[in-house]
Structure formats: structure tokens, C-alpha cells
N, C-alpha and C positions, 0 to 999 in steps of 0.2 A: 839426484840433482837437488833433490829439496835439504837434503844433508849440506851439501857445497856451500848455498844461498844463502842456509842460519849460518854455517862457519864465516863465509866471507863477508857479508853485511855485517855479522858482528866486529869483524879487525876494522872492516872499515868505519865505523861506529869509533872503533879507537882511535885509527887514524885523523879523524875530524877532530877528537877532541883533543889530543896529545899533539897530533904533528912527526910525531918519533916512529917513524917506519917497522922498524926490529921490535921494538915494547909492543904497538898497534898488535904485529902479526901473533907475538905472546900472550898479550893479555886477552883476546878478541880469542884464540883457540881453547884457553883457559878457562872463558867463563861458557862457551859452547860446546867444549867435551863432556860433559852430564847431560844435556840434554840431546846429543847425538848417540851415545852409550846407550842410554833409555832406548831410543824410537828402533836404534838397531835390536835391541834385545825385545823386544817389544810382538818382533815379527815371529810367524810360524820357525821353528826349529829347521829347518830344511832347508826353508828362505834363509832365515836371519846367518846361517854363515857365511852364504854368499855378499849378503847386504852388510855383515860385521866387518867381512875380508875389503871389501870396496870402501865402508866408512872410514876403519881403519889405518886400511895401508894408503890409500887414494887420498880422502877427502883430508884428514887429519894430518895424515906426513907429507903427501906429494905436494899439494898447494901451498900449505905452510911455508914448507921449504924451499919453493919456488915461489910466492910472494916476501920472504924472508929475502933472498940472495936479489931481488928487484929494487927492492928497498923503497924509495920515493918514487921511483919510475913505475912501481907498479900502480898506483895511484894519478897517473899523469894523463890527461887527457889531452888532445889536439884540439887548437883553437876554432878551427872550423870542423873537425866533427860537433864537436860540443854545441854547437850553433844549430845542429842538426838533431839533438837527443833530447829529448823531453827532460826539465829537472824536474824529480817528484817530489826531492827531500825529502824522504821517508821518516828519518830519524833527527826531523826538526831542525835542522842548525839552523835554517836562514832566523826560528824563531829566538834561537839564545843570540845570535850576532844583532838582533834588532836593538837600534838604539832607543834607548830608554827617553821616553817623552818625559820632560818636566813639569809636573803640575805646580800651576803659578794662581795666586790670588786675581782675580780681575782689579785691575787699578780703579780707583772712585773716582768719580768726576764730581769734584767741589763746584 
């Protein structure tokens, strides 16, 4: 699970920043296959083929492929769930969307 979480947080990481559904699911697997590779290979020998087989075939193809063929829909959340889910913004957007405050001289008063 903890494999799924860094792969999908990471597209979605893209998604926010691109917008582009297909690029997000690319780029977001791209830069999370090293560090899934690692933690799989990481494990005892006995484990790690089971945990390789599941990172592998599951985490890396299955979701992919099925967040890929979703497109924007995979990302679409219902108006009223959403009223119901806590936003934690983990990976900061609300802070880059913040409009930029103008710092201004104070006017003198003659």
C-alpha cells in the first residue's frame, strides 16, 4: 500500500501542477519508479519477490493504466463528498495559487 500512495500522490502532484491527465499519470510513475524499485529490492529475498511481483505488475502497470484510460475523471471529486473530506493539501497548492500581496510605501500625510 505504502508503494500505491508514493506512486499516486506523486501523478497527482502532476496533475495539480500540469492539468494534463495522460503527462500527470507519466511523469508522476517516472519519477516514482526508483524509489519503488529501491524499497522493493530492499526487502528479504523470499519477501521481496512477492513485494517485486505486486510493486511491479500491480502498483506500476495496473493503476497506471487504469488512472491513464480515466483521464480527468480520475481526479474528479463530487461536490458534496468533497464538503465531507478533510483538504490537507499536502503538496501545498493552496500556497503557490496565494495571491501575491503588494507591498506599498505608506502615503505621508503633509
Amino acid at each position: 500500500m505504502n508503494y500505491e500512495v508514493f506512486l499516486v500522490s506523486g501523478m497527482r502532484e502532476e496533475w495539480v501542477h500540469t492539468g494534463a491527465a495522460r503527462g500527470s499519470v507519466i511523469d508522476g510513475a517516472r519519477h516514482s519508479v526508483r524509489v519503488v524499485t529501491a524499497a522493493a529490492l530492499i526487502k528479504p529475498i523470499a519477501f521481496a519477490l512477492a513485494v517485486a511481483i505486486d510493486a511491479f505488475a500491480v502498483r506500476l502497470t495496473l493503476v497506471s493504466a487504469v488512472l491513464a484510460l480515466a483521464g480527468r475523471h480520475a481526479w474528479w471529486l463530487p461536490a458534496w463528498l468533497d464538503r465531507f473530506l478533510l483538504d490537507l493539501d499536502v503538496e501545498g497548492t493552496r500556497l503557490q495559487k496565494a495571491p501575491e500581496t503588494e507591498h506599498r510605501e505608506p502615503e505621508r500625510v503633509s
